[in-house]
C-alpha positions in Angstrom: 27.9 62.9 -9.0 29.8 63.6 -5.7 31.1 67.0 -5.1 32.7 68.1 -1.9 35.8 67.2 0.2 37.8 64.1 -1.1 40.1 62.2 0.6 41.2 59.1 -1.2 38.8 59.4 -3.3 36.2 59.3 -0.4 33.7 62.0 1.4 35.1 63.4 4.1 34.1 66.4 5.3 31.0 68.1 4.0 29.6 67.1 0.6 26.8 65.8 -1.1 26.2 63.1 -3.4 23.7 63.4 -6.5 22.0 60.2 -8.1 20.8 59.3 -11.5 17.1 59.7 -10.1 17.4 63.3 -9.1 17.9 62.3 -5.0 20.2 64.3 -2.7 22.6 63.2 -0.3 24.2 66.0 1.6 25.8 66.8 4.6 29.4 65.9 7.0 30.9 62.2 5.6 33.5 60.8 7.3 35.3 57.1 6.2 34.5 53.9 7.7 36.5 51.2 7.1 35.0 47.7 6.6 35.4 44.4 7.9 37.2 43.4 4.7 40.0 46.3 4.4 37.7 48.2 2.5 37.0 52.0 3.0 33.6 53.6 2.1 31.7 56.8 3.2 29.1 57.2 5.6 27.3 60.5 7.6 28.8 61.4 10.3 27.3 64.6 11.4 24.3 66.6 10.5 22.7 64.8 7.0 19.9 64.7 5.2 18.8 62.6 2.5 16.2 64.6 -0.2 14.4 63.3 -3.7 14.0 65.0 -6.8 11.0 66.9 -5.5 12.7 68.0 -2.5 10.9 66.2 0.0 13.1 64.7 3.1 13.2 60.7 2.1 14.8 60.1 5.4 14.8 62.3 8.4 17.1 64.8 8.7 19.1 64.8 12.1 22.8 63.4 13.1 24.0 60.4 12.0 27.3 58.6 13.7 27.9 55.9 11.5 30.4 52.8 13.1 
């Protein structure tokens, strides 16, 4: 589940993504484009990744994704 600010059907902006085993994506997503043509979302920004016990599974700091 993603909820948050879509562009294009992308993150950008704040948001957070859900997954199917209970982790936690959230923070500022901004679009990167890939070598292929292809957009996806990455951090950009303050982020932190959680699991389904709430427990930080990466740190938690500012990410600049290129």
């Amino acid at each position: 589940m993603v909820e948050g600010e879509l562009t294009n059907g992308l993150l950008k902006g704040y948001g957070r993504k859900l997954n199917s085993k209970g982790e936690c994506k959230v923070g500022f997503w901004d679009t990167l484009k890939t070598g292929s043509g292809n957009e996806i979302s990455v951090p950009h920004g303050k982020w932190a990744w959680y699991t389904k016990d709430g427990k930080l599974k990466v740190p938690e700091n500012y990410y600049i994704c290129k």
